[in-house]
C-alpha positions as CSV (number, residue, x, y, z in Angstrom):
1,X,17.8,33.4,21.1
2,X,20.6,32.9,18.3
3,X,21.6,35.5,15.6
4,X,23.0,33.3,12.7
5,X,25.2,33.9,9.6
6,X,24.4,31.1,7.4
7,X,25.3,28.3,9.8
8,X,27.6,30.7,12.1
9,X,26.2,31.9,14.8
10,X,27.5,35.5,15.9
11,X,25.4,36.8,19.0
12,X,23.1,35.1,21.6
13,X,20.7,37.2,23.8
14,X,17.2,36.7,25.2
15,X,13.6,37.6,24.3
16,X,10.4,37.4,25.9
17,X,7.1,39.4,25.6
18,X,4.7,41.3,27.7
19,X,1.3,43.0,27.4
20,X,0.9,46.9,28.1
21,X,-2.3,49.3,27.5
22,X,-0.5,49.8,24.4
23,X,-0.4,46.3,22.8
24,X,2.1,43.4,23.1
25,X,5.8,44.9,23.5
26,X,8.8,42.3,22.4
27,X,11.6,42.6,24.6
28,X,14.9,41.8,22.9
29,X,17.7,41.8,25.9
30,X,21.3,41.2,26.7
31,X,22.8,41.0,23.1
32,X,26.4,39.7,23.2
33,X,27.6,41.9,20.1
34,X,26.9,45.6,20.6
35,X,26.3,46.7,16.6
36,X,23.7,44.0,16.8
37,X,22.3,45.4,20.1
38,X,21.8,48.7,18.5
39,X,20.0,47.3,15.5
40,X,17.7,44.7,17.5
41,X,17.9,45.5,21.0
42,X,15.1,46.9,23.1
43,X,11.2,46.9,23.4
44,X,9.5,46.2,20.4
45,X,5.3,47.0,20.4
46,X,3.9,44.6,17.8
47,X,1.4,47.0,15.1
48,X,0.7,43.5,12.8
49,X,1.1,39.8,13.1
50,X,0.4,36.6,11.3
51,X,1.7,33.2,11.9
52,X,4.9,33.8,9.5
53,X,5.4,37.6,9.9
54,X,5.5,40.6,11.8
55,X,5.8,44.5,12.1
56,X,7.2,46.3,14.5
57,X,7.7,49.5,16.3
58,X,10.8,50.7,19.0
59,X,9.6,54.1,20.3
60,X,12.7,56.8,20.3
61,X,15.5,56.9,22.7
62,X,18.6,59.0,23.5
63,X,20.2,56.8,21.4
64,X,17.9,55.8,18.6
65,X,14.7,57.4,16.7
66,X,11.6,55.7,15.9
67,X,12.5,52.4,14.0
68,X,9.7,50.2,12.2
69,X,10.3,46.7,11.0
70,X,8.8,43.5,9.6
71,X,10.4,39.9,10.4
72,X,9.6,37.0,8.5
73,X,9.5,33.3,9.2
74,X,12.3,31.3,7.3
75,X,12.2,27.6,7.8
76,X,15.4,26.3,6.6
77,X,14.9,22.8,8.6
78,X,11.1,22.6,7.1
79,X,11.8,19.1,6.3
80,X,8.0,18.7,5.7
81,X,7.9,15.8,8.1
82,X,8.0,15.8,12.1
83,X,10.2,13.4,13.7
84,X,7.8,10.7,14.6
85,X,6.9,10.5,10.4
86,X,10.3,9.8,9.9
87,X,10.3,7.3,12.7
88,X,7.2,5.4,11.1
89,X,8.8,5.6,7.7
90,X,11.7,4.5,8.6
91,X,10.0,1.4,9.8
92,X,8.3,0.8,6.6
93,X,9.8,-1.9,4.5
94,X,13.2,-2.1,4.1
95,X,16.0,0.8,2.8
96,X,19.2,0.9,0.7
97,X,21.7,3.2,1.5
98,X,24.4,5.2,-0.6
99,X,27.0,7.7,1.5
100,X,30.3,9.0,0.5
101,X,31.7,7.2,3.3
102,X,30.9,3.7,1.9
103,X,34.4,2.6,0.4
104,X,34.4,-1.2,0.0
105,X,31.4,-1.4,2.4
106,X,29.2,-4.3,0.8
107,X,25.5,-3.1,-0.1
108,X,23.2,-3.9,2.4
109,X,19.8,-3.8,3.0
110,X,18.6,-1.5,6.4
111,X,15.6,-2.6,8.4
112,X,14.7,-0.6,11.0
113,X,12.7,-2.5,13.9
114,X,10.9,-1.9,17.4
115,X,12.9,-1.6,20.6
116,X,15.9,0.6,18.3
117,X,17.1,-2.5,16.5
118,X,18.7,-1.8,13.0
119,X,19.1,-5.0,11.1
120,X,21.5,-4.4,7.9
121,X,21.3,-7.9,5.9
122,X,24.6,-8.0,3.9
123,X,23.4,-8.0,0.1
124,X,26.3,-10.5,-1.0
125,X,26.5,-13.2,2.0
126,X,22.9,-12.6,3.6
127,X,24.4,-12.3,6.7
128,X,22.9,-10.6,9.3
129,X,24.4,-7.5,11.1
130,X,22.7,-6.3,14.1
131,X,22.9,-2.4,16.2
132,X,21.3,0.1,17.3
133,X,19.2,3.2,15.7
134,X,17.5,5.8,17.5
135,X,15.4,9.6,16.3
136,X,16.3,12.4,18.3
137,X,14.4,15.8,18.2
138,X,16.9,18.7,19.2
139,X,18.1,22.6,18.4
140,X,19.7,21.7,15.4
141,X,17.0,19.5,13.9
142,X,15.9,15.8,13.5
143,X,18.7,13.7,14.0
144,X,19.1,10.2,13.2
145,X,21.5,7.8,15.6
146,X,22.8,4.9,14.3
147,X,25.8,2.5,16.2
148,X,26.6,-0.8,13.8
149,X,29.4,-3.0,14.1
150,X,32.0,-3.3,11.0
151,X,31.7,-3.4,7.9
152,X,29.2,-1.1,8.5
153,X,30.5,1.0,11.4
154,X,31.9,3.7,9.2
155,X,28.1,5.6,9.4
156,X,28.0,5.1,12.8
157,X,27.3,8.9,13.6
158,X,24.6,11.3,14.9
159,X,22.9,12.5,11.5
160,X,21.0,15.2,10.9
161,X,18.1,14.8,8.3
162,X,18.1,17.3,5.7
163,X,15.7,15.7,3.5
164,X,13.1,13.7,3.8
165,X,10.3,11.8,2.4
166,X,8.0,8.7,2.5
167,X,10.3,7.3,0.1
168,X,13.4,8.7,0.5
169,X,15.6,10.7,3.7
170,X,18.7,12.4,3.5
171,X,21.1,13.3,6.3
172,X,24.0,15.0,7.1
173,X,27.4,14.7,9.2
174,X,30.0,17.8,8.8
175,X,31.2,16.7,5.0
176,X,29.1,13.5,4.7
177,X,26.0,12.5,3.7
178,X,24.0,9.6,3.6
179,X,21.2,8.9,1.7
180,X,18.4,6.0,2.1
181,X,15.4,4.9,-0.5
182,X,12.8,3.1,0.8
183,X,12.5,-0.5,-1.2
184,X,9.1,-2.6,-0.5
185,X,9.8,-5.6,-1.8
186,X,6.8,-7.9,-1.5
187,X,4.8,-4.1,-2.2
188,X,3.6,-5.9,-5.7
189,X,1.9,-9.0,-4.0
190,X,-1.4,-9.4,-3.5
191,X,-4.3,-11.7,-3.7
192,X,-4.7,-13.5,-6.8
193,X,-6.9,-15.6,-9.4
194,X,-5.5,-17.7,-11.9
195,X,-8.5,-19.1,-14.3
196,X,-7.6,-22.6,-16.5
197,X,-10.1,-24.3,-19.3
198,X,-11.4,-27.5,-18.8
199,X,-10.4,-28.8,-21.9
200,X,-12.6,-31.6,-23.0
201,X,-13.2,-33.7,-20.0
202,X,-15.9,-31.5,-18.3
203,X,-14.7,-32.4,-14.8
204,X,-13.6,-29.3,-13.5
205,X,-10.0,-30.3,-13.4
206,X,-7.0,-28.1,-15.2
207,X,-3.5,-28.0,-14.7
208,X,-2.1,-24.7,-13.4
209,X,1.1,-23.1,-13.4
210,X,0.8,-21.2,-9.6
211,X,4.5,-19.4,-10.1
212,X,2.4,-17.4,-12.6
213,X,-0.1,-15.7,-10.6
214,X,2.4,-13.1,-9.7
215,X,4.9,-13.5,-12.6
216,X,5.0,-9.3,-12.7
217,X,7.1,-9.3,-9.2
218,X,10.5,-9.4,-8.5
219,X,12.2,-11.9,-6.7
220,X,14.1,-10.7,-3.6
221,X,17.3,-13.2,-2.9
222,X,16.8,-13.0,0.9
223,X,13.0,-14.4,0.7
224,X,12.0,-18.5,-0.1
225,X,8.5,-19.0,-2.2
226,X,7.0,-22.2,-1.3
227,X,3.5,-23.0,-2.5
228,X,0.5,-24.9,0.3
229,X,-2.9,-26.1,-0.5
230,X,-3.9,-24.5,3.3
231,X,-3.1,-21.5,5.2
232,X,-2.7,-24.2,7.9
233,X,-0.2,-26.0,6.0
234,X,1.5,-23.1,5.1
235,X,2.2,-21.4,8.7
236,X,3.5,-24.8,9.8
237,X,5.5,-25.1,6.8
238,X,4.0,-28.5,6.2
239,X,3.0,-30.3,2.7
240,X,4.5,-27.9,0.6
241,X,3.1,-28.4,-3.5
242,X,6.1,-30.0,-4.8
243,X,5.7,-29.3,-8.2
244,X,3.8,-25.1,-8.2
245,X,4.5,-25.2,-12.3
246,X,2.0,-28.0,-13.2
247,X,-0.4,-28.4,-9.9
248,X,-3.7,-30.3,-11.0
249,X,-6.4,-28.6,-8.6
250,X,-8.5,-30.7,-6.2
251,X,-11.1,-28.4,-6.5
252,X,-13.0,-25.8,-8.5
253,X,-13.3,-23.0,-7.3
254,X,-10.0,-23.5,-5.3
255,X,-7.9,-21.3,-2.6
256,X,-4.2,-22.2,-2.6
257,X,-1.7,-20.1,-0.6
258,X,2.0,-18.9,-1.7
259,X,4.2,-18.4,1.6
260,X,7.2,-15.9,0.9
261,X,9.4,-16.4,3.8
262,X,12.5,-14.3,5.3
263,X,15.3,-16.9,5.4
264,X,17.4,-14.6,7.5
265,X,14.4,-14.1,10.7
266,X,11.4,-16.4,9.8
267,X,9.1,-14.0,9.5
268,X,6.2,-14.3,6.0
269,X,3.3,-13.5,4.5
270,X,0.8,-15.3,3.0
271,X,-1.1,-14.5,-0.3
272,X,-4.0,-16.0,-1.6
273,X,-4.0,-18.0,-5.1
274,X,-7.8,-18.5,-6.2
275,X,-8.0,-21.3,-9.1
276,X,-10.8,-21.8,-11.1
277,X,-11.8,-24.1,-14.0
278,X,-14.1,-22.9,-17.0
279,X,-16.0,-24.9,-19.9
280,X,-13.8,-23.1,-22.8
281,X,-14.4,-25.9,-25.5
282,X,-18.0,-25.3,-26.6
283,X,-19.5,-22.6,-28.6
284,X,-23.2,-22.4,-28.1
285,X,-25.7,-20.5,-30.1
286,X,-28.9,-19.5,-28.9
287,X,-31.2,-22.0,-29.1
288,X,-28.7,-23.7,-27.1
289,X,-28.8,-21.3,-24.1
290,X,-32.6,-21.2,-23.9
291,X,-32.2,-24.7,-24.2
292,X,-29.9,-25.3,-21.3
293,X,-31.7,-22.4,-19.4
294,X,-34.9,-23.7,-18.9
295,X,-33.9,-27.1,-17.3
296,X,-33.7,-27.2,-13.7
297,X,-32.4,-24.0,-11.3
298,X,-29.5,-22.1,-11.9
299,X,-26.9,-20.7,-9.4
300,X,-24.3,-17.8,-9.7
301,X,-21.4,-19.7,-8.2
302,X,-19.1,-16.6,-9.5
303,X,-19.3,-12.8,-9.7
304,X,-16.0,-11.7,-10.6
305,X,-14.6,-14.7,-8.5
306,X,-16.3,-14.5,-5.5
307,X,-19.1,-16.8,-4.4
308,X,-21.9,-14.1,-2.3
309,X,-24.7,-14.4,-4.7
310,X,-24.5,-18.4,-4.4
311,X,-27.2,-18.5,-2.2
312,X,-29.8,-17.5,-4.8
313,X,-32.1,-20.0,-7.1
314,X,-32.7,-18.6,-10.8
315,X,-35.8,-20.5,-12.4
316,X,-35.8,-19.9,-16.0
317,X,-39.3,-20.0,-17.7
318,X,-39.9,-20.0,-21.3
319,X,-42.2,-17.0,-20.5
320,X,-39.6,-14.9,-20.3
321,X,-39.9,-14.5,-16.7
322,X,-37.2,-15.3,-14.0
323,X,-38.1,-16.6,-10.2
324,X,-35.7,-15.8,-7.7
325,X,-35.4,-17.1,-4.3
326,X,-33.0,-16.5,-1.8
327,X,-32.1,-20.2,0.2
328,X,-31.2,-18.7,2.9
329,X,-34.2,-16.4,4.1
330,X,-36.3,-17.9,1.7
331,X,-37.6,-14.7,0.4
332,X,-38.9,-14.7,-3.6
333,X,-37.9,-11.8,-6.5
334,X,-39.0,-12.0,-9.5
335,X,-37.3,-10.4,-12.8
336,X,-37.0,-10.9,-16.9
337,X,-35.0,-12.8,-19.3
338,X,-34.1,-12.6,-22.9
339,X,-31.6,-14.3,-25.2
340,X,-30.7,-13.2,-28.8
341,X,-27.9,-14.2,-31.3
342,X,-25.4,-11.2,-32.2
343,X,-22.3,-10.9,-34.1
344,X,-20.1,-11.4,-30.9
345,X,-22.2,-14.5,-29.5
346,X,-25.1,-15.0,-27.5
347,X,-26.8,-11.9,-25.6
348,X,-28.3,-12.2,-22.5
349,X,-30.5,-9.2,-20.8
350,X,-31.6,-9.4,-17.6
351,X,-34.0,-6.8,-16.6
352,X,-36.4,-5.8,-13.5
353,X,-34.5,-8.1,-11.1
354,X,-36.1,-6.5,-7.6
355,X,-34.2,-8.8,-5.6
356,X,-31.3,-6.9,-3.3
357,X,-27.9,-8.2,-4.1
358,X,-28.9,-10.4,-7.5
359,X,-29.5,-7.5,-8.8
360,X,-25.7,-7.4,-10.0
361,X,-26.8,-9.6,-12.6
362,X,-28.9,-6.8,-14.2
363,X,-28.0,-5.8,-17.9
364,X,-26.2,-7.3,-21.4
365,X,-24.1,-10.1,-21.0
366,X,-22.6,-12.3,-24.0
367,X,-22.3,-15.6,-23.2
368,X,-17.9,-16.1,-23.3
369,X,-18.3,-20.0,-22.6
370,X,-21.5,-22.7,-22.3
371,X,-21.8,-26.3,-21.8
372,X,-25.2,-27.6,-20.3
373,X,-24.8,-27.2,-17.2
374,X,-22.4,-24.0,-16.7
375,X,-22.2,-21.1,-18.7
376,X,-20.2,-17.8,-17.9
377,X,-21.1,-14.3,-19.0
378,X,-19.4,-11.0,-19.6
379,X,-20.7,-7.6,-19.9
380,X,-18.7,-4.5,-21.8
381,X,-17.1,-3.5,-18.2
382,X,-15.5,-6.5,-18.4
383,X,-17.3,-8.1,-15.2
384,X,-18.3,-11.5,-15.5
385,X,-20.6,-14.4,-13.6
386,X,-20.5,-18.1,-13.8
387,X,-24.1,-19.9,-13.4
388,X,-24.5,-23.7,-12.9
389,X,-27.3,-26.0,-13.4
390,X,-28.6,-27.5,-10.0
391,X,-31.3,-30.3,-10.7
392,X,-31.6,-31.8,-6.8
């Protein structure tokens, strides 16, 4: 073992432990610096332990009377991650560094890959600089290797972490430092839905502004958008949307895809772009509803944008009742209706719907948009369905 002053060490000896009839003894041997052989040295019976602390006992010699005392743990390399986290974090994303070595080194963005390559994409030129990164697990800590070529050469070093994070990992090299932050840059997209009016033509046909369904997210210099009517399309890089500002779907509901493409390596991702088209130019009151509700079946062709309760046929009778069957097994629910005319529009309760899944549709919706043959409703929780006439 190591005796240390801060980060000197000033004696080395060895340790090892045996069990007697009276308990576990410590044995501390072959100190290299006698004051400290005095204090420490010799057989130690162990009278308490825990995982971070322990008292001892050394019996009386010729040289020494009974001494008692209590070690503590003191983790001063508890970085609060183990090596392999700050392997998988470091492959995360991408990182920007800052180090007191950097001296007319152009910013760069780090990318840490499989098979120990570190990619560093120059922030100014894009270009591409490739070497070499390794973690290391030794006496002195976790240790981070990295070899580059110039400009970046000048942290080419064995560094020892110091601090680290998820987000954020410090390390250290005599009198320099270096520091990375994680940066995630395609972290804020997601699937989206992007919802148009119809206008007055009633023919499910809007223009849409796609470059708008993630208008909250930064653009990242090093990565193209380009805009595809299929995921097809879009892995191919084929029949790109021209014009993404003022696309006119083919559709409704309809599933365009937004490719965001590394220009330095080819790699992407593709997000989803949902567009749909609502009747937004007629109010109706509620004669009208009942009105439109009792002709032919109705179908939920949206729950909050998705399609799953589209396989169920809603029969409206002026009886207040509702018949229910499910197209696909066939199976028949039953359930109640009732319309009435409030300050903020049309209500709609739905009640005793006994059907599994439909059942969504239970409670008080206001009608937000009607035309004969569509109508959309919205509850307090701000959930909505879309219902279409069906007369075949």
């Amino acid at each position: 073992f190591k005796v240390k002053e801060g980060e000197t060490i000033v004696a080395t000896g060895t340790w090892s432990t045996v069990l007697t009839d009276a308990g576990v003894v410590l044995k501390i041997r072959d100190i290299t610096t006698v004051t400290i052989e005095n204090f420490i040295g010799g057989d130690w019976l162990i009278e308490e332990c825990d995982d971070d602390r322990f008292e001892l006992v050394r019996p009386a010699t010729s040289a020494n009377e009974v001494t008692h005392i209590i070690i503590e743990q003191e983790c001063h390399d508890d970085l609060g991650c183990s090596a392999q986290e700050v392997r998988l974090f470091l492959k995360e994303c991408q990182w920007l560094a800052g180090s007191n070595l950097f001296d007319n080194v152009p910013a760069g963005s780090f990318h840490f890959l499989d098979d120990h390559v570190l990619i560093v994409i120059n922030s100014n030129t894009n270009e591409e600089i490739e070497g070499y990164w390794d973690i290391e697990l030794t006496d002195e800590g976790i240790i981070l290797v990295i070899d580059l070529p110039a400009p970046y050469d000048i942290i080419s070093k064995r560094w020892k972490i110091s601090e680290c994070g998820e987000h954020r990992v410090k390390m250290i090299n005599g009198n320099h430092y270096i520091v990375f932050e994680r940066e995630c840059p395609l972290e804020c997209f997601e699937n989206a839905i992007l919802t148009e009016c119809d206008g007055e033509t009633d023919d499910d046909s809007a223009i849409f502004d796609l470059t708008t369904a993630f208008g909250d997210c930064a653009v990242i210099a090093i990565y193209s958008f380009t805009y595809y009517e299929s995921s097809e399309d879009a892995a191919n890089g084929m029949n790109q949307i021209e014009t993404p500002s003022e696309y006119a779907n083919t559709s409704n509901p309809q599933t365009v895809y937004l490719k965001i493409e590394n220009i330095n390596n080819g790699n992407f991702q593709l997000f989803e772009i949902k567009l749909i088209v609502e009747y937004c130019n007629q109010v109706c009151n509620e004669q009208d509803v009942d009105a439109y509700l009792l002709e032919c079946v109705w179908n939920v062709v949206s729950f909050n944008g998705d399609d799953h309760l589209i396989g169920y046929d809603l029969d409206f009778n002026n009886t207040e009742g509702i018949d229910i069957t499910d197209t696909i097994t066939n199976d028949a629910f039953t359930g109640f209706w009732s319309t009435s005319q409030t300050n903020d529009g049309v209500l709609v309760q739905f009640a005793n719907i006994n059907g599994p899944n439909i059942q969504e549709i239970s409670g008080d919706w206001i009608v937000v948009s009607c035309v004969s043959d569509r109508i959309k409703l919205q509850n307090n929780s701000g959930d909505y369905f879309v219902i279409e006439q069906n007369c075949n």
